[in-house]
C-alpha positions, 0 to 999 in steps of 0.5 A, a space after each residue: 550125113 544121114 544114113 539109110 539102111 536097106 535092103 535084106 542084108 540091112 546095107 547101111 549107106 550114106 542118104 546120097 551115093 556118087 555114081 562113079 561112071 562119069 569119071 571114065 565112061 559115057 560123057 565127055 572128057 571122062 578119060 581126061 580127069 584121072 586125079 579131078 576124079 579121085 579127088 571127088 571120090 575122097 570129096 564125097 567119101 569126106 561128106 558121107 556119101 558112102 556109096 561108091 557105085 560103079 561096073 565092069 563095062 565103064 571104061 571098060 574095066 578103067 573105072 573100077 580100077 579108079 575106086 580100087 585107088 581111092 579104096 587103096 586108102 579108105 576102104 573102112 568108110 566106103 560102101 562099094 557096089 559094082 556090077 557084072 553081065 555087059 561086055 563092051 564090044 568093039 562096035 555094040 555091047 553085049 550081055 553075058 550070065 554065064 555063070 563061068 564067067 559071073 565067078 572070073 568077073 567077080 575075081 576080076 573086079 576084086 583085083 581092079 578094086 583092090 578089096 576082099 569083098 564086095 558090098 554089092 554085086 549087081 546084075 547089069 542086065 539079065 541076059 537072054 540065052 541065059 535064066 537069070 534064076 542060073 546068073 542069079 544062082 552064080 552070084 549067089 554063091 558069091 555071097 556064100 564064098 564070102 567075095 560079096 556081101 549082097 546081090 541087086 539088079 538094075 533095071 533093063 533099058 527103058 526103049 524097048 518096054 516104051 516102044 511095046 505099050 507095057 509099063 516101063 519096069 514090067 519086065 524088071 518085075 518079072 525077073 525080080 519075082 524070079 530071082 527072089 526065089 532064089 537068093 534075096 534081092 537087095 536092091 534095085 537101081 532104075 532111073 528115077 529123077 523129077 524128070 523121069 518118075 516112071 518108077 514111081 507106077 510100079 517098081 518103087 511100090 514093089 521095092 518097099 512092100 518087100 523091104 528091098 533098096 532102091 538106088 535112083 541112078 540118073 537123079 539130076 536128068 543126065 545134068 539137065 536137072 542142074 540147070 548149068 546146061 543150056 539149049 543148044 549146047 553142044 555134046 561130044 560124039 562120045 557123050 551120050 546125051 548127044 544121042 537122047 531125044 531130051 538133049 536136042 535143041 529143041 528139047 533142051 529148051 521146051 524142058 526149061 520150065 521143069 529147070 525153072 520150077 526147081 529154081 523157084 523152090 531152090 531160091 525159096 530155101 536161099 531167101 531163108 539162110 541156105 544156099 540151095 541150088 536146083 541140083 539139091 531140089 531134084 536130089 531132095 525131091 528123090 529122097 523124099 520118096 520114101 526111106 529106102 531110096 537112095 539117089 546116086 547122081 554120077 559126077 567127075 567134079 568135086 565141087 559137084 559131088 560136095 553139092 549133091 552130098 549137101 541135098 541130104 541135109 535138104 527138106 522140101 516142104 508140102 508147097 515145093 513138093 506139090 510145086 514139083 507134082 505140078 511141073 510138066 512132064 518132060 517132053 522127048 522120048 525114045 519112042 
């Protein structure tokens, strides 16, 4: 696969990651598949996509302790990002940047993941009684004690910015400008897919004027992207596509032509020897968002993890991705 380097510290990874959550958190049946899982983490890892990315919260704590198993045995070739700041509650989840508990965490999360050092540290979410310039500080004497190797951030949660008129990452901006003036960011992850492009505005830019990573979480639209989901389709109480707007019915099935739009460029590819899927459209559409940007589409299934590390060997065209540019905006929002 090929390799992208990013971000201050020059973090070398494989062009697509796996994003670890799906295999004990947020989506239906995720506690059920405990060897599936560990097999799609080797599946990956065979295929190049280095980036194992997972936190604290997904389980809580059961998810981390999943990649330490896989690590166990094949810690030289994996890239391990995890991340710190929620704690999972009883009925909410909660953010936590003191800088006390950013030191017990990192501890933690080493043991769970059975390795001397983190590649990246991610800051979950800033939290509000804190500066983040103190959680920020905290992690930076991570990297100082040799426990982690670089800091990100993930962008806060879009609803709140929507329902304010801002741009969606004004406020990620701010604590970004922030922070680096206290320890170098490495990377950022945000949500960025053909369905969501609202990074694209304003926080994409910033990241490459400042040499800084972009990991793209949610690449295949919560699986809509793939086009193995249908209208209608039922989701679990502890799923959480069945609370999102653009998981309704009536979304599902408004949104098919952005599915049908990756078909057609998808089948274009096959009718010329490949085996294209509209999965591999979405991820290449990201890829080819410039080289600092990673996508890390999250999945519990081997086969799936083979198909999206595949995307990396995919190039649209000038006609696919204007196609692309031409589909509809998805429709259903937060707000």
């Amino acid at each position: 696969m090929e390799r992208r380097t990013i971000g201050a510290a020059a973090l070398e990874v494989g062009a697509v990651g796996l994003g670890c959550m799906p295999m004990s958190w947020a989506y239906s049946g995720s506690r059920q598949r405990g060897d599936e899982s560990l097999r799609t983490v080797h599946t990956a890892l065979d295929r190049g996509a280095t980036l194992l990315d997972t936190a604290d919260m997904y389980g809580p704590f059961t998810n981390e302790l999943l990649v330490g198993r896989a690590l166990k045995e094949r810690r030289s070739e994996a890239f391990v990002s995890t991340k710190v700041g929620l704690l999972v509650g009883e009925q909410h989840i909660v953010a936590n940047g003191r800088p006390g508990y950013v030191r017990r965490a990192c501890d933690a999360s080493l043991r769970r993941l059975q390795t001397d050092v983190i590649d990246l540290y991610q800051l979950h979410r800033a939290d509000p009684e804190v500066p983040v310039e103190e959680t920020w500080g905290a992690m930076a004497d991570l990297v100082s004690a040799g426990k982690v190797r670089a800091l990100g951030l993930c962008a806060v949660g879009a609803r709140s910015h929507r329902r304010s008129g801002a741009r969606l990452h004004d406020g990620t901006i701010r604590q970004l400008e922030r922070v680096q003036q206290v320890f170098p960011v490495s990377t950022v992850e945000a949500e960025l897919s053909v369905w969501s492009p609202e990074a694209l505005e304003g926080l994409l830019p910033w990241c490459e004027a400042r040499g800084v990573g972009f990991l793209a979480a949610m690449p295949l639209g919560n699986g809509f992207l793939t086009g193995t989901l249908t209208p209608g389709e039922g989701f679990e109480p502890d799923d959480v596509r069945a609370r999102h707007p653009r998981f309704t019915a009536e979304m599902m099935a408004a949104n098919q032509p952005i599915v049908a739009g990756l078909r057609r460029i998808a089948a274009r590819h096959s009718a010329q020897g490949a085996d294209v899927t509209p999965a591999q459209v979405a991820l290449a559409w990201v890829l080819a968002r410039g080289r600092h940007v990673v996508p890390v589409p999250g999945t519990k299934r081997e086969c799936w993890a083979a198909e999206n590390a595949g995307a990396a060997g995919l190039r649209l065209t000038t006609e696919d991705l204007a196609e692309v540019a031409g589909l509809p905006s998805a429709r259903g929002s937060w707000d």
